[in-house]
TORPA-4810 file (N, C-alpha, C, O; in nm, 3 decimals):
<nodes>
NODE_1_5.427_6.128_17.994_5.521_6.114_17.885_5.443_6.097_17.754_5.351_6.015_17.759_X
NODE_2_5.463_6.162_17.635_5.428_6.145_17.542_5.514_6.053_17.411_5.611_6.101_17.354_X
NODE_3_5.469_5.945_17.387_5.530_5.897_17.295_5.506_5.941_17.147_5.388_5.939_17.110_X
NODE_4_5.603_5.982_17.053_5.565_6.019_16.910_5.626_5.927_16.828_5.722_5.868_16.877_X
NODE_5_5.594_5.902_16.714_5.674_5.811_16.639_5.680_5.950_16.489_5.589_6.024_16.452_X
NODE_6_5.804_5.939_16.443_5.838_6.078_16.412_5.858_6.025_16.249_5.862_5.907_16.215_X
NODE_7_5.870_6.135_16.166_5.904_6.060_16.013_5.972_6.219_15.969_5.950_6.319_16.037_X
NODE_8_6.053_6.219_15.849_6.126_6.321_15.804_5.976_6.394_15.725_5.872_6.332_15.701_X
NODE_9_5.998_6.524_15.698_5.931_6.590_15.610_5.892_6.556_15.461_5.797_6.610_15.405_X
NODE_10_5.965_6.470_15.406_5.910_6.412_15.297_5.857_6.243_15.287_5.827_6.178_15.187_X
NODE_11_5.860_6.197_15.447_5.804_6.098_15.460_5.630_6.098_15.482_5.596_6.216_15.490_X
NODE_12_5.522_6.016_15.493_5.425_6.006_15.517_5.407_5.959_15.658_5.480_5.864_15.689_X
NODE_13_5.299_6.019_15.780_5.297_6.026_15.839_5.246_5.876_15.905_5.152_5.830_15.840_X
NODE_14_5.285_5.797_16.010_5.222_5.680_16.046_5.129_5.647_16.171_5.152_5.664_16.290_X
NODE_15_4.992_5.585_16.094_4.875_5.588_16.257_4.959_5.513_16.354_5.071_5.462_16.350_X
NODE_16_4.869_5.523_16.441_4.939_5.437_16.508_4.949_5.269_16.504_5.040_5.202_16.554_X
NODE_17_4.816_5.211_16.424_4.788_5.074_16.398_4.877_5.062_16.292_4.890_4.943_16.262_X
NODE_18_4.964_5.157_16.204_5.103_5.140_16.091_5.230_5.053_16.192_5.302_4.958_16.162_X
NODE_19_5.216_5.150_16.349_5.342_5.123_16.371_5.390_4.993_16.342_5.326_4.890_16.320_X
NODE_20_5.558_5.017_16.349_5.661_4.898_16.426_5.781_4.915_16.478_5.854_5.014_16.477_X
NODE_21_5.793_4.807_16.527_5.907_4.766_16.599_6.031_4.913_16.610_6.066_4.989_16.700_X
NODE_22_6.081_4.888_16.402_6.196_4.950_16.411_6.163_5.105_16.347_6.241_5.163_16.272_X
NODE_23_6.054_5.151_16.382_6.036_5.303_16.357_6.107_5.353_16.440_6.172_5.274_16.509_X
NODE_24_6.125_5.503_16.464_6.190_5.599_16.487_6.066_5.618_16.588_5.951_5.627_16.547_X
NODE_25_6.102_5.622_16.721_6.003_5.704_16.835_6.115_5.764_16.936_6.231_5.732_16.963_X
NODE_26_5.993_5.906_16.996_6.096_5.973_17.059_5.993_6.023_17.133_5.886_6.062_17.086_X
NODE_27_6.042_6.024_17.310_5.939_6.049_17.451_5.971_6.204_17.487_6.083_6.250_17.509_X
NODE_28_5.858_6.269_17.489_5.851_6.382_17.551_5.811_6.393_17.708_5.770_6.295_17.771_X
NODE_29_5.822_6.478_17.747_5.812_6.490_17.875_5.670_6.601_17.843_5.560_6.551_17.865_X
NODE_30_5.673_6.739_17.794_5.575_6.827_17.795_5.596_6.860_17.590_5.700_6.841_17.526_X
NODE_31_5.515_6.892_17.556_5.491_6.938_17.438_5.408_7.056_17.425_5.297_7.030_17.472_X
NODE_32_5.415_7.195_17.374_5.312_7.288_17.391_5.209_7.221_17.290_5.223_7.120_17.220_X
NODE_33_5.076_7.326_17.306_4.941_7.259_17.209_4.941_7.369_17.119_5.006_7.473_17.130_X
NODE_34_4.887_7.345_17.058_4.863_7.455_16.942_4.734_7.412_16.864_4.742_7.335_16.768_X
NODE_35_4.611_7.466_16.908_4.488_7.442_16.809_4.458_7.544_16.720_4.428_7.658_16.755_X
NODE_36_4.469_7.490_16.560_4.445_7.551_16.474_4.298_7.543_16.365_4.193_7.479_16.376_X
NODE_37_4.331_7.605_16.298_4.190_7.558_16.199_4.225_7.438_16.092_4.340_7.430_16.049_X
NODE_38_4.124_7.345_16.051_4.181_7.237_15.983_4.252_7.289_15.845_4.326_7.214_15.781_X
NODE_39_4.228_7.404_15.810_4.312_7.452_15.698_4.415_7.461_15.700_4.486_7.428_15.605_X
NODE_40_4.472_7.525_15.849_4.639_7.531_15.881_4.645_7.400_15.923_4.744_7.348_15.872_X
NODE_41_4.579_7.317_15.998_4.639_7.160_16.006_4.673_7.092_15.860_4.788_7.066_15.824_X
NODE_42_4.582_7.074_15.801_4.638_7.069_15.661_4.769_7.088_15.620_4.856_7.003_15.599_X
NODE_43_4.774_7.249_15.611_4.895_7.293_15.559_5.019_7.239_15.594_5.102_7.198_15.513_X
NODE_44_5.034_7.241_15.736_5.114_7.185_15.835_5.131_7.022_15.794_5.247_6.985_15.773_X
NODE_45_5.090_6.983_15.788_5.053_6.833_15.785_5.121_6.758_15.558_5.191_6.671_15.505_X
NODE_46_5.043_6.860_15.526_5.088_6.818_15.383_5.170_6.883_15.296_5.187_6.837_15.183_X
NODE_47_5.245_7.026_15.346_5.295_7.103_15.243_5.450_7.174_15.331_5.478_7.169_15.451_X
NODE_48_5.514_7.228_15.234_5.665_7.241_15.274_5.608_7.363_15.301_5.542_7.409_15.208_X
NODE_49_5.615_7.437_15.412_5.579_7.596_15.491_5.756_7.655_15.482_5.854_7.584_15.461_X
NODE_50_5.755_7.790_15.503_5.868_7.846_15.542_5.756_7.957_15.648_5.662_8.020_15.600_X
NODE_51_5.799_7.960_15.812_5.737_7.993_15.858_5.805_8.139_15.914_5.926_8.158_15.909_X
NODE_52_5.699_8.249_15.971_5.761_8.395_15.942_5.727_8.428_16.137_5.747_8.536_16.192_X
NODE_53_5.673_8.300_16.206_5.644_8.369_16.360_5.672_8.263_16.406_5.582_8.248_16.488_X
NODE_54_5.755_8.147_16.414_5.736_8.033_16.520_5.832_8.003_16.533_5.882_7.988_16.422_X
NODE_55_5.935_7.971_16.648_6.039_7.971_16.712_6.031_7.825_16.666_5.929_7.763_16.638_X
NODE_56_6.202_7.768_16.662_6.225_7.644_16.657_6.185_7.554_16.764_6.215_7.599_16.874_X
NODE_57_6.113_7.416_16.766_6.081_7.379_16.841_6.004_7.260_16.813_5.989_7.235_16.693_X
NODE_58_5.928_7.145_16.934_5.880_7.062_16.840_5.702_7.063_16.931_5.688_7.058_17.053_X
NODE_59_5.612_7.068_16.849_5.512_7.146_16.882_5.368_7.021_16.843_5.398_6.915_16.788_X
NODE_60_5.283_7.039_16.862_5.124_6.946_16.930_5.055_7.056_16.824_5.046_7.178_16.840_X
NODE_61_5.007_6.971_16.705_4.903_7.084_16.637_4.742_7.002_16.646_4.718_6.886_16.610_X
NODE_62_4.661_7.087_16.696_4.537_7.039_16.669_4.443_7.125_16.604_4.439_7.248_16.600_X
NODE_63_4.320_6.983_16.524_4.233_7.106_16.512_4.088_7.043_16.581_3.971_7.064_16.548_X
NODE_64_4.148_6.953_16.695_3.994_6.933_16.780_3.982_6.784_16.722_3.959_6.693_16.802_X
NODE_65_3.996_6.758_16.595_3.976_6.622_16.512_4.077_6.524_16.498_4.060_6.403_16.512_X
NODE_66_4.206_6.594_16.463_4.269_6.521_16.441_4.404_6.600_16.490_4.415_6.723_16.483_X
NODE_67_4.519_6.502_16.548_4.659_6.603_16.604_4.803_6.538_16.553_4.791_6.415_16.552_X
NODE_68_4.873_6.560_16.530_4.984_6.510_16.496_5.095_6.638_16.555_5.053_6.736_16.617_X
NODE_69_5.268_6.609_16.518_5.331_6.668_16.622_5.407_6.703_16.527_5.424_6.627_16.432_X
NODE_70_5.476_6.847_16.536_5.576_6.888_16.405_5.700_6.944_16.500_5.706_7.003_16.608_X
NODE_71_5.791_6.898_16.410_5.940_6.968_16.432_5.948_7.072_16.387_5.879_7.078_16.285_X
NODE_72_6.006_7.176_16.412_6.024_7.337_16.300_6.205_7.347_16.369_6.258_7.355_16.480_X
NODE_73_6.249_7.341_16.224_6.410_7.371_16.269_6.413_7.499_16.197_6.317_7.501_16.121_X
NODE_74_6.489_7.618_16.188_6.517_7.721_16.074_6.381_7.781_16.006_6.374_7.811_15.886_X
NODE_75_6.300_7.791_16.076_6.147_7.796_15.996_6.087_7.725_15.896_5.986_7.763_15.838_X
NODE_76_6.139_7.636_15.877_6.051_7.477_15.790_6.032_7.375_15.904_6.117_7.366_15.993_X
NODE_77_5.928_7.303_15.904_5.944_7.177_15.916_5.977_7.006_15.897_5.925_6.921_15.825_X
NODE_78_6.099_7.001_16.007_6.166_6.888_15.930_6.143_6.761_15.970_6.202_6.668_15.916_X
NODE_79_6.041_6.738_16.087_5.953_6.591_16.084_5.809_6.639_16.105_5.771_6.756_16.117_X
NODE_80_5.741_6.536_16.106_5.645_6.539_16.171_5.633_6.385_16.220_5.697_6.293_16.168_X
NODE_81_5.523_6.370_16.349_5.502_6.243_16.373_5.364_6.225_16.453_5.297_6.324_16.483_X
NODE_82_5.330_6.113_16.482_5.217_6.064_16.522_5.205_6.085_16.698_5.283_6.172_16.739_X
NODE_83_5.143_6.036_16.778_5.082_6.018_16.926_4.981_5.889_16.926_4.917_5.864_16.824_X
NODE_84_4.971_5.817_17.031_4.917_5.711_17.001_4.742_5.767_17.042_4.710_5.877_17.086_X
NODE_85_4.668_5.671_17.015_4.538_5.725_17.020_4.443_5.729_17.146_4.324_5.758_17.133_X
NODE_86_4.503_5.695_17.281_4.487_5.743_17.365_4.556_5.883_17.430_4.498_5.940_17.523_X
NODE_87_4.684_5.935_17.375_4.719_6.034_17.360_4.691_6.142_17.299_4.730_6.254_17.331_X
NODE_88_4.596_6.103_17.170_4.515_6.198_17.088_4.430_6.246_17.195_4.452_6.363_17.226_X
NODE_89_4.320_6.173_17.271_4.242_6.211_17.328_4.217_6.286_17.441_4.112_6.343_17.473_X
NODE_90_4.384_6.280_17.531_4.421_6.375_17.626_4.434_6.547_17.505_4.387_6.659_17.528_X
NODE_91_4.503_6.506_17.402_4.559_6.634_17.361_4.404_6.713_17.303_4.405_6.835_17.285_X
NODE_92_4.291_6.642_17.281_4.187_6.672_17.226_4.118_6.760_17.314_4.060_6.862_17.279_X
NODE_93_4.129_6.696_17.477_4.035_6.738_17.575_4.093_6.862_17.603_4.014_6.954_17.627_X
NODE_94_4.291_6.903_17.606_4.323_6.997_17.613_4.332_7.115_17.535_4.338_7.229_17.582_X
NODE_95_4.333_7.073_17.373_4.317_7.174_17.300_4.188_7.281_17.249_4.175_7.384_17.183_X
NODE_96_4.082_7.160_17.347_3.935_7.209_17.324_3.926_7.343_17.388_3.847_7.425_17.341_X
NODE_97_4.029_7.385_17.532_4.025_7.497_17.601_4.056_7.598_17.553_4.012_7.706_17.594_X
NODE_98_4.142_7.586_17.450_4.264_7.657_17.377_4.186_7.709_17.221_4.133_7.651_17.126_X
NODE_99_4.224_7.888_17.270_4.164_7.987_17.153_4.271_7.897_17.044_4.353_7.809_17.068_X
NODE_100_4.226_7.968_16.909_4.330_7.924_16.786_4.423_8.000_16.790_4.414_8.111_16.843_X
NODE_101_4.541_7.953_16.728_4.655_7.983_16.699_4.654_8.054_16.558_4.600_7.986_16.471_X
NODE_102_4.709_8.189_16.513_4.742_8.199_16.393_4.914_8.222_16.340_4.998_8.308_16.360_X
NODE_103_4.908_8.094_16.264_5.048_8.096_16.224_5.057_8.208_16.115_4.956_8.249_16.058_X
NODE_104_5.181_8.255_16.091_5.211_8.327_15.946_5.339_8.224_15.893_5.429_8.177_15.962_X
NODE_105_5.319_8.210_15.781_5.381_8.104_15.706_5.388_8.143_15.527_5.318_8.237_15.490_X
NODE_106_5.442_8.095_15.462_5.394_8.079_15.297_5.423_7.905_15.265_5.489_7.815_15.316_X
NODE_107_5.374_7.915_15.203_5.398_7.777_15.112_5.473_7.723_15.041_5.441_7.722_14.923_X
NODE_108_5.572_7.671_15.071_5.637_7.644_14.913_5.666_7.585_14.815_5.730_7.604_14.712_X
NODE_109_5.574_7.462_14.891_5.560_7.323_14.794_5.453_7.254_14.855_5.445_7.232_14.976_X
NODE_110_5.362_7.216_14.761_5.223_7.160_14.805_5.226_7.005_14.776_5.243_6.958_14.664_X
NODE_111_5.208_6.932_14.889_5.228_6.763_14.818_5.067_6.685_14.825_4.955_6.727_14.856_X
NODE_112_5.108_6.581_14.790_4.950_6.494_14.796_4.914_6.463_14.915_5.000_6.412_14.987_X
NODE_113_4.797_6.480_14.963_4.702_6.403_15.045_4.709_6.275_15.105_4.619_6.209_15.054_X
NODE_114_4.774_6.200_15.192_4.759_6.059_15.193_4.624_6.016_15.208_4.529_6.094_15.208_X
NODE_115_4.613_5.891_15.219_4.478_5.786_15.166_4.506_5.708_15.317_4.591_5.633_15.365_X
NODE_116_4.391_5.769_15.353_4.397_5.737_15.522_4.300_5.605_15.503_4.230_5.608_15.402_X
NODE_117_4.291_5.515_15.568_4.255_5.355_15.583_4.330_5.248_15.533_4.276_5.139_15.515_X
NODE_118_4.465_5.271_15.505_4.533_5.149_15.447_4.667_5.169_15.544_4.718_5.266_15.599_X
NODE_119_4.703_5.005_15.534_4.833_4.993_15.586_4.952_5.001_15.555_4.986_4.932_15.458_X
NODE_120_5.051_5.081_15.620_5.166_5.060_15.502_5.221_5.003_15.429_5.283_5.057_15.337_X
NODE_121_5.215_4.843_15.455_5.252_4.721_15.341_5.112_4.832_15.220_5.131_4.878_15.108_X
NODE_122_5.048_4.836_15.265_4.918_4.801_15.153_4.966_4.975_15.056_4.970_4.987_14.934_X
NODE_123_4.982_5.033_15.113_5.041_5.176_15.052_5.124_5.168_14.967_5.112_5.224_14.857_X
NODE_124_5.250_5.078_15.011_5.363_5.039_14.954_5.356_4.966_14.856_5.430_4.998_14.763_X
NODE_125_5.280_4.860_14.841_5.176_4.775_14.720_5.137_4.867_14.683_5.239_4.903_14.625_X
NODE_126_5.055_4.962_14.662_4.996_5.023_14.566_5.075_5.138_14.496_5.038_5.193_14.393_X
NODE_127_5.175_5.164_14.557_5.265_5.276_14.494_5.356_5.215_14.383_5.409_5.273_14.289_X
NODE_128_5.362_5.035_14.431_5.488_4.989_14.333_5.370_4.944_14.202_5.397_4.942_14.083_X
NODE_129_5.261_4.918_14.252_5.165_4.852_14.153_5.169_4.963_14.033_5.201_4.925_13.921_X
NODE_130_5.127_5.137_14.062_5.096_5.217_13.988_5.201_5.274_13.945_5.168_5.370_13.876_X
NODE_131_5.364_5.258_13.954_5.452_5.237_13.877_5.459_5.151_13.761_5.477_5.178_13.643_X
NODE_132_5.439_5.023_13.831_5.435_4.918_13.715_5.348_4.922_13.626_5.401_4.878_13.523_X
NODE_133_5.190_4.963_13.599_5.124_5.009_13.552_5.194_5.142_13.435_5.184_5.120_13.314_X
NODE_134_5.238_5.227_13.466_5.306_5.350_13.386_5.385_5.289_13.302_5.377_5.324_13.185_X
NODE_135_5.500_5.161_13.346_5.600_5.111_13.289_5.535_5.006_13.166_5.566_5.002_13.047_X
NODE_136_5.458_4.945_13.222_5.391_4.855_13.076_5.330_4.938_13.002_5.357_4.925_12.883_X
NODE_137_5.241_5.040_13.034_5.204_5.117_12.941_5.277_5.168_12.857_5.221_5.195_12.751_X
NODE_138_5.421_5.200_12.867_5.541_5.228_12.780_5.573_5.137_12.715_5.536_5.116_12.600_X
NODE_139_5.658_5.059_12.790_5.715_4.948_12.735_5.661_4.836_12.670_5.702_4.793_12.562_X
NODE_140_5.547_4.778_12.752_5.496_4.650_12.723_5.370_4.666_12.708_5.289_4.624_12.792_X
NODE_141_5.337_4.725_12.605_5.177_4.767_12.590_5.116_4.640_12.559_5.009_4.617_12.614_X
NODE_142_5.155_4.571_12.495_5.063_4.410_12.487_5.037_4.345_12.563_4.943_4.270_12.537_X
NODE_143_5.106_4.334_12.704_5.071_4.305_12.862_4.951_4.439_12.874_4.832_4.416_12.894_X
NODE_144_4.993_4.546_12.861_4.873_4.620_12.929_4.749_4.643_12.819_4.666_4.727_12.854_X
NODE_145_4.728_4.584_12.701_4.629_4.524_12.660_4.542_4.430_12.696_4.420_4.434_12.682_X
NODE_146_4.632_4.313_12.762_4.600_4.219_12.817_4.514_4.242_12.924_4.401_4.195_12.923_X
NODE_147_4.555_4.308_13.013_4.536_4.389_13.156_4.390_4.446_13.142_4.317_4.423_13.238_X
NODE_148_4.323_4.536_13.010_4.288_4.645_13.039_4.156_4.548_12.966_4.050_4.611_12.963_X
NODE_149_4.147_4.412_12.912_4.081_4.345_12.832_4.035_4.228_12.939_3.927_4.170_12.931_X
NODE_150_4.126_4.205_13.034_4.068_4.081_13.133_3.956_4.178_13.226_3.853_4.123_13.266_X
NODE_151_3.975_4.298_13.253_3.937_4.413_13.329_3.838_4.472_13.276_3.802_4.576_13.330_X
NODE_152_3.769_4.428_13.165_3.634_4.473_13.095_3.650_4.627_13.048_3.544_4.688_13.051_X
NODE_153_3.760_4.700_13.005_3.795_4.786_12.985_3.841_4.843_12.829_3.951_4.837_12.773_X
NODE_154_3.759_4.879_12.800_3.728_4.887_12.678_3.682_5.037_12.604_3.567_5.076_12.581_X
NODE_155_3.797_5.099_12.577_3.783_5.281_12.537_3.872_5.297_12.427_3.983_5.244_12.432_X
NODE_156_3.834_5.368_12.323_3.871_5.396_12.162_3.988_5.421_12.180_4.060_5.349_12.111_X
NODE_157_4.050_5.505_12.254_4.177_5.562_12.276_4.276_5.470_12.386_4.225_5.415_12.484_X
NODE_158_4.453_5.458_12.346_4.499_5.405_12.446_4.512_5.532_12.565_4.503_5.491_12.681_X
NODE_159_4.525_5.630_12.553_4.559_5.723_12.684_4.351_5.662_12.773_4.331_5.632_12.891_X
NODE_160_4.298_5.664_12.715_4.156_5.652_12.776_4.169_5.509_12.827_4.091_5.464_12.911_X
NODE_161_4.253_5.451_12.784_4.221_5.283_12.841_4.336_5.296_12.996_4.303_5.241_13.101_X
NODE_162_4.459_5.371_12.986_4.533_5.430_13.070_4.426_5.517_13.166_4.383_5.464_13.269_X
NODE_163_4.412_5.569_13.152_4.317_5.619_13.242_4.229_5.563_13.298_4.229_5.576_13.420_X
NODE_164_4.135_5.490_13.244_3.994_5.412_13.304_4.075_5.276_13.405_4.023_5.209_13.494_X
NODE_165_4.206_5.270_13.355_4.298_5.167_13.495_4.288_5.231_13.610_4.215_5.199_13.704_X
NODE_166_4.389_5.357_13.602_4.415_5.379_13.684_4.321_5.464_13.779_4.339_5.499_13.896_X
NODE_167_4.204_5.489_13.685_4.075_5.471_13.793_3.991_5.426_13.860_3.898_5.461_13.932_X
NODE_168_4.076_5.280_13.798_4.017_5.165_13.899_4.067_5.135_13.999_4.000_5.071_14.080_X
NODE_169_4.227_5.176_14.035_4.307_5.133_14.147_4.284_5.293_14.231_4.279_5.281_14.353_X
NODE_170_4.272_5.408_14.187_4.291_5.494_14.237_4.269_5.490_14.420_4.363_5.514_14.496_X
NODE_171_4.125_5.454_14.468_4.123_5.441_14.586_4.055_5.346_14.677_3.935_5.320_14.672_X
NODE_172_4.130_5.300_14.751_4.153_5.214_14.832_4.240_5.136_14.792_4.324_5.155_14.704_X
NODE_173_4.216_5.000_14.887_4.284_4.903_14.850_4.228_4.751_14.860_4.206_4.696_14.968_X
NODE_174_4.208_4.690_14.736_4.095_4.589_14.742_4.147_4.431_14.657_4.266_4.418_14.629_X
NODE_175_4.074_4.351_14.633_4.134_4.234_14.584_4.163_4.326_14.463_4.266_4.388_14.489_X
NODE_176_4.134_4.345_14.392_4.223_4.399_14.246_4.293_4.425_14.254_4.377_4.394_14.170_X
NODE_177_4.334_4.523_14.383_4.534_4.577_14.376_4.582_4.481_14.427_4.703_4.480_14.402_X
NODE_178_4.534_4.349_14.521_4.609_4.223_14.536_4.682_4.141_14.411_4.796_4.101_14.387_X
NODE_179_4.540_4.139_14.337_4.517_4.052_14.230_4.638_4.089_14.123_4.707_4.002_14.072_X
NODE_180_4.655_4.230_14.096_4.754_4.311_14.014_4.876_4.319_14.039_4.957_4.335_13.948_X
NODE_181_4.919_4.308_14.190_5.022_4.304_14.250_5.089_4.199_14.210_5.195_4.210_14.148_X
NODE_182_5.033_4.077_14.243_5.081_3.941_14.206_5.111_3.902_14.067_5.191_3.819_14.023_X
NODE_183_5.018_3.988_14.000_5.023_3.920_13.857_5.171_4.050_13.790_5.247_4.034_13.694_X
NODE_184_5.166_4.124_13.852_5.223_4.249_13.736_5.368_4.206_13.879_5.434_4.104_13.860_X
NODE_185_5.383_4.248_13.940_5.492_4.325_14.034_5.587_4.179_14.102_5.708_4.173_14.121_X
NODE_186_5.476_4.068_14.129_5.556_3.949_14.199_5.647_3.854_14.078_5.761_3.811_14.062_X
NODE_187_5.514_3.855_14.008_5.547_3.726_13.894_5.689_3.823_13.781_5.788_3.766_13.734_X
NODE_188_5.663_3.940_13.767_5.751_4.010_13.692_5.864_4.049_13.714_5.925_4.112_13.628_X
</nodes>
């Protein structure tokens, strides 16, 4: 039996150390494999496809590294979801046998990359943090003076002082996006 924990197409996909309780999981019995090149995993994985050869169905994409599981209703895909990580490793040993697959597809909307090593609380913190960030910069620029001056941040221009922030939070997630969280998002 394969367990997946599944998310809609414009959701972000969850490891398995994300899960919980009240996610959405759903048991397969057999799943076909499909090993591709990490370019079409990619694609598959981060961008809205309209696909031109693949029967509706819900399908095992690998590219040897990494596997996740896609729904295709009408030739888009309308979830995708995870396998736990002893399940990766069955699907790894099986897809290693397995020539590649070539999908035909187009693209029709390309989205961002997720930021693989953080937890979803911690994702979720940082998405509301770099809102709030945009919003003082509008509104309450004397808070984000404040901000950009405790932060040793110091550039001629305000779009440059906007910027040199949000290149400080950009990646990961560390005491500063704690530190920011609390001060900008809890207390506010």
């Amino acid at each position: 039996m394969i367990l997946v924990n599944m998310v809609y197409d414009d959701e972000e996909l969850l490891e398995p150390y994300e899960w919980e309780d009240n996610d959405r999981y759903l048991e397969f019995y057999y799943l076909p494999i499909f090993r591709v090149t990490t370019d079409v995993l990619h694609d598959f994985m981060y961008n809205r496809l309209r696909m031109k050869d693949c029967e509706d169905g819900v399908y095992i994409i690998s590219d040897l590294h990494y596997h996740f599981v896609v729904e295709i209703k009408n030739r888009t895909i309308t979830q995708r979801g995870t396998i736990t990580l002893e399940q990766r490793e069955k699907v790894r040993r099986i897809a290693h046998t397995l020539s590649y697959t070539h999908f035909q597809y187009d693209i029709l909307e390309e989205a961002y990359e997720k930021e693989f090593g953080l937890t979803r609380k911690e994702r979720m913190k940082k998405m509301c943090l770099e809102e709030v960030i945009d919003e003082i910069f509008v509104v309450h620029y004397d808070l984000f003076l404040d901000i950009c001056k405790q932060l040793d941040i110091d550039q001629e221009y305000p779009g440059d002082q906007y910027i040199a922030l949000k290149n400080k939070i950009e990646k990961g997630y560390s005491s500063l996006h704690e530190l920011l969280y609390k001060e900008l998002v809890q207390k506010g």
